[in-house]
VEXDREN-2710 file (C-alpha; in Angstrom, 1 decimal):
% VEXDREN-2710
k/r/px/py/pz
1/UNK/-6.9/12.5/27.5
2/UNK/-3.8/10.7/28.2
3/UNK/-3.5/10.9/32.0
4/UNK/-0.1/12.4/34.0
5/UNK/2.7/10.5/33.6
6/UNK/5.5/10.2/36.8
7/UNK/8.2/9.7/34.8
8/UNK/11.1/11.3/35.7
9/UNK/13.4/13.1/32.8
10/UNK/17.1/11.5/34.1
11/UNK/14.9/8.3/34.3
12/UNK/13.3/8.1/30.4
13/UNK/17.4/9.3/29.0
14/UNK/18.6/6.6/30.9
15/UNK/15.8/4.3/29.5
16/UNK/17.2/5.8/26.2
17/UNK/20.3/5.5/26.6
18/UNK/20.3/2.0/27.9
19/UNK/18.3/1.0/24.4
20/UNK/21.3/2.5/22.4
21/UNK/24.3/0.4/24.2
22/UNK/21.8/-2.6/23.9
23/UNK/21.2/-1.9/19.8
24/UNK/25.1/-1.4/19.2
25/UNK/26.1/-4.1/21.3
26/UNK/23.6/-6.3/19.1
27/UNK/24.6/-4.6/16.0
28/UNK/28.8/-5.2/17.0
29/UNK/28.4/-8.9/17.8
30/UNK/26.2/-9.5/14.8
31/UNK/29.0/-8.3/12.9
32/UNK/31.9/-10.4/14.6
33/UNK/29.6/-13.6/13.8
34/UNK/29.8/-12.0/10.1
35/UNK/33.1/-11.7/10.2
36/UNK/33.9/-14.6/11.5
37/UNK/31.9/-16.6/9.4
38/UNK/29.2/-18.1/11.3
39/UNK/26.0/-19.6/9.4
40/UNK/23.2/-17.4/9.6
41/UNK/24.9/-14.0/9.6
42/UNK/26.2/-13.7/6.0
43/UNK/24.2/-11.2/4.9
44/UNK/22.3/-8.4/6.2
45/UNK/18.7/-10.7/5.3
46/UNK/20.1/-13.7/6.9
47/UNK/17.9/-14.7/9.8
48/UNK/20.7/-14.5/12.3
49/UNK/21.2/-10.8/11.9
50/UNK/17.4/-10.4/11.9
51/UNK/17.3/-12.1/15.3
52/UNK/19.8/-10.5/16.7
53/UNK/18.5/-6.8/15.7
54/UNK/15.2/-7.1/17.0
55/UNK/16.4/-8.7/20.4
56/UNK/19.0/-6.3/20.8
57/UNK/16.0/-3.5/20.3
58/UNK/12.6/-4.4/20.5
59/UNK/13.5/-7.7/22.9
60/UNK/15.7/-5.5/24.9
61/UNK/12.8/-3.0/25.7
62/UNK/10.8/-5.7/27.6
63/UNK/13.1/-6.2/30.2
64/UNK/14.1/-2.8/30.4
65/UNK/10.3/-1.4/30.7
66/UNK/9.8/-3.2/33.8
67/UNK/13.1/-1.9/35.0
68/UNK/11.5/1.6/34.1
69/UNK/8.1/1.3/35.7
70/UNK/9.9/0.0/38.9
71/UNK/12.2/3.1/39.1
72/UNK/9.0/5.0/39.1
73/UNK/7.0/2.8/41.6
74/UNK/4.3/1.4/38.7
75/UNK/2.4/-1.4/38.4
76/UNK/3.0/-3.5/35.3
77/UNK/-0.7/-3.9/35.0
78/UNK/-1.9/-0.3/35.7
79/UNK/0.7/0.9/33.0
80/UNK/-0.7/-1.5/29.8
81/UNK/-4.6/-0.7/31.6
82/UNK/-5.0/-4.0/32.8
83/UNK/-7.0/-2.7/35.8
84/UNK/-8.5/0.4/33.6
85/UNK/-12.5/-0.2/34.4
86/UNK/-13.2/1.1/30.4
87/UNK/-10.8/-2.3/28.9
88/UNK/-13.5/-3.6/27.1
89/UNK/-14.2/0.1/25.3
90/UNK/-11.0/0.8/24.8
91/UNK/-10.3/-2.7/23.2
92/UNK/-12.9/-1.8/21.1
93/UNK/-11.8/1.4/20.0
94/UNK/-8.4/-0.3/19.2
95/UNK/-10.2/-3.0/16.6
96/UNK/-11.9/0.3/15.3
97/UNK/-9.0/2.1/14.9
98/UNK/-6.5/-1.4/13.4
99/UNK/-9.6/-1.6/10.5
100/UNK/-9.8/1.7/9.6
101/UNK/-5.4/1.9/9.5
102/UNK/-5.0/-0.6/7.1
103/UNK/-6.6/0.2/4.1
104/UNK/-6.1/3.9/4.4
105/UNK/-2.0/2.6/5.2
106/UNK/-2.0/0.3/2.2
107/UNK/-3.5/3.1/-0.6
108/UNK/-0.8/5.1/1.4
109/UNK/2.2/3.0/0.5
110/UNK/1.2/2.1/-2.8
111/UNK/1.3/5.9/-3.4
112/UNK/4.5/6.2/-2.0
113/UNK/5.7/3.1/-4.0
114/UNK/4.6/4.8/-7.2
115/UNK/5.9/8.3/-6.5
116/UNK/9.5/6.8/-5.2
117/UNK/9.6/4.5/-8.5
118/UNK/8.6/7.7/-10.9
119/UNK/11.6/9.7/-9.4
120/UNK/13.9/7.2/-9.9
121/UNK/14.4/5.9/-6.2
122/UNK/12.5/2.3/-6.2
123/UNK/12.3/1.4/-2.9
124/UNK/13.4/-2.0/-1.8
125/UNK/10.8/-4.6/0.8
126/UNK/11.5/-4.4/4.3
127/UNK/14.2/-6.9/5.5
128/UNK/12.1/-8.9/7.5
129/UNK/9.2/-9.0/4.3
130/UNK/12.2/-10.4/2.3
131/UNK/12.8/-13.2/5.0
132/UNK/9.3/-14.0/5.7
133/UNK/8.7/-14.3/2.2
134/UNK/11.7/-16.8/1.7
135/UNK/11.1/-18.6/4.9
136/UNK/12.7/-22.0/4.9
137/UNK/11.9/-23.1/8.0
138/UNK/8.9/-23.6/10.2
139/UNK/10.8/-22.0/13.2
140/UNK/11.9/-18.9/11.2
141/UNK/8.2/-18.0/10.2
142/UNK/7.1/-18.4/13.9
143/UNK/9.8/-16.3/15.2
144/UNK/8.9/-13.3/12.5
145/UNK/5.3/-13.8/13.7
146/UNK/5.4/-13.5/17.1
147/UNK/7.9/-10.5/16.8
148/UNK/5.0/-9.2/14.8
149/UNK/2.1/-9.8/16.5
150/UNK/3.6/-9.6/20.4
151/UNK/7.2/-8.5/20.5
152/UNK/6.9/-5.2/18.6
153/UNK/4.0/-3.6/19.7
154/UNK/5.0/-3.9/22.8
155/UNK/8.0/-2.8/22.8
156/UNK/7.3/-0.1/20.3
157/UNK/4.4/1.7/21.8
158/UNK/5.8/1.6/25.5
159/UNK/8.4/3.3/24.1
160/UNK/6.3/6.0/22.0
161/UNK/3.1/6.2/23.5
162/UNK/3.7/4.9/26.9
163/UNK/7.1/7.3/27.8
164/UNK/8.3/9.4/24.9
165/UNK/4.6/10.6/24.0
166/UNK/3.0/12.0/27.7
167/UNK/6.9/13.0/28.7
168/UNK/7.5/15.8/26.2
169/UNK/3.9/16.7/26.3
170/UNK/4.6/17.2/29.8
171/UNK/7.1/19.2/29.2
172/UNK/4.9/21.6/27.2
173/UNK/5.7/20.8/23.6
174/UNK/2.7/18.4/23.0
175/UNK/2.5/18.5/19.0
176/UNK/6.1/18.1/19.2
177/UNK/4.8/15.0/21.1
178/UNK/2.4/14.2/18.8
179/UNK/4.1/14.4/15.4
180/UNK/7.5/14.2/16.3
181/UNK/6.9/10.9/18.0
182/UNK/4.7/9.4/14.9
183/UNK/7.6/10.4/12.6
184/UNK/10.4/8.8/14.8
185/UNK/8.3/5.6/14.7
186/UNK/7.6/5.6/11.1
187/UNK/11.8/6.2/10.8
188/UNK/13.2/3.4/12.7
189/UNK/11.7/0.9/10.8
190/UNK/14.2/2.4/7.6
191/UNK/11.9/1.6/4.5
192/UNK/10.9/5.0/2.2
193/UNK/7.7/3.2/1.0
194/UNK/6.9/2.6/4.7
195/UNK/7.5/6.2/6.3
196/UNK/3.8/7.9/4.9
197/UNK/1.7/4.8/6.2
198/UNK/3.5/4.6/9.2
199/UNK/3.3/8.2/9.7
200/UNK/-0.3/8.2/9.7
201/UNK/-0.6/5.0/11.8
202/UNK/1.6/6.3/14.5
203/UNK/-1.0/9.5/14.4
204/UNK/-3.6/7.3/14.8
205/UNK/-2.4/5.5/17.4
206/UNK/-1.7/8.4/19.6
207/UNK/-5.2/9.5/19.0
208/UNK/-6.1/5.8/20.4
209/UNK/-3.9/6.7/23.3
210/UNK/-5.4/9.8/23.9
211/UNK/-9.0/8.7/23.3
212/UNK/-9.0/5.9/26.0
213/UNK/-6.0/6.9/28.4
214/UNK/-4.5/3.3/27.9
215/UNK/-1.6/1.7/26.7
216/UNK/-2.9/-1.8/26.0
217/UNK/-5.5/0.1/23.4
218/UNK/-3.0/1.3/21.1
219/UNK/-1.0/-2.2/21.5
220/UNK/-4.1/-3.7/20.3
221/UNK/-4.3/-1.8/17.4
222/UNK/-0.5/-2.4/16.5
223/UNK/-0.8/-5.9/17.0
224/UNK/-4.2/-6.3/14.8
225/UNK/-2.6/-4.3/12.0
226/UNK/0.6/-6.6/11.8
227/UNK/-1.2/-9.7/12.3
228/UNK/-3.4/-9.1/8.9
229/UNK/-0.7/-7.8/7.3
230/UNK/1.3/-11.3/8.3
231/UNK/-1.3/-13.0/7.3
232/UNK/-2.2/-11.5/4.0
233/UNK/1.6/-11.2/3.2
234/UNK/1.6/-15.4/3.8
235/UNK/-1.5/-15.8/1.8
236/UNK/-0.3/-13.7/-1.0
237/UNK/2.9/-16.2/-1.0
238/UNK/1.2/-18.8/-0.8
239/UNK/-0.5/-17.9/-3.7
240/UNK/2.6/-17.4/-5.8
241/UNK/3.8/-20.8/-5.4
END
């Protein structure tokens, strides 16, 4: 069970609400470079705008999580379970968990892919699936990996499991918690095929949480399960060429 969290409620909507200036200040100067012309921001796939969204979010997070543990007196180290005496289990359980996600998440979307194409709403690849698949450059492809592998689940589970999660659990709503947490982290990655997967993954990886009482297990798992999808996406492409 997910231990008791200090964090402080003024604290985690000022966490919030310090994400949301840094995504719309991101999202406003990406389109000034648009505007304006600049290479790389022409379109919405163009690697510039890609940069720029995930630094403005998921990049932003980084710096801002250590702002958050220090308002509350944490340890970086004790919050991701670097000094958790069961590491090596919960590790474990986070390879466990990554194998058994991504088959049951890849049925998952081709189901969703078949259903949206049958009532006439054929979903579209995921912005950064586009890129990586058109990658021209070295540097672009190592950018999109280590925002896959490193960046991301970081970010993303600090700010799901590791606040939003044990806060309004805390607050006695804990399958609000639990479900409403897992759907608004299969929504801000805005792809229909993607929400069902997603879904269940974020389920699974609160049960991770839950199961070991540390954060670095369910960023573990994330990490795994984008890293094999990267790697199967490149493979595929290379395939096709």
């Amino acid at each position: 069970m997910v231990s008791e969290k200090p964090w402080r409620t003024e604290t985690v909507l000022e966490f919030g609400a310090a994400q949301i200036v840094c995504l719309f200040l991101g999202l406003g100067a990406a389109a000034l470079l648009q505007k304006a012309g600049v290479p790389g921001f022409a379109g919405e796939k163009d690697f510039g705008n890609i940069l720029l969204g995930t630094l403005c979010f998921q990049g932003a997070t980084w710096p801002l999580l250590l702002l958050f543990l220090r308002w509350h007196a944490v340890d970086w180290r004790s919050a991701l379970g670097l000094r958790d005496p069961g590491l090596k289990r919960a590790l474990f359980l986070a390879g466990t968990c990554a194998g058994v996600c991504l088959p049951l998440t890849w049925l998952l979307q081709q189901g969703s892919i078949t259903v949206l194409t049958r009532i006439g709403w054929p979903p579209e690849n995921q912005t950064a699936v586009d890129l990586l698949a058109n990658v021209k450059h070295w540097w672009t492809g190592a950018y999109l990996g280590f925002f896959a592998v490193v960046l991301a689940p970081v970010a993303e589970e600090f700010i799901f499991r590791g606040v939003l999660y044990p806060w309004v659990k805390q607050l006695g709503w804990p399958r609000l918690a639990w479900f409403g947490g897992s759907a608004g982290f299969a929504l801000i990655h805005f792809n229909a095929a993607t929400f069902a997967p997603l879904f269940v993954l974020a389920l699974a990886l609160t049960w991770l949480y839950e199961k070991t009482d540390n954060l670095l297990a369910p960023i573990t798992a994330h990490a795994l399960f984008n890293a094999v999808n990267l790697v199967l996406l490149l493979l595929l492409n290379t395939a096709q060429t």
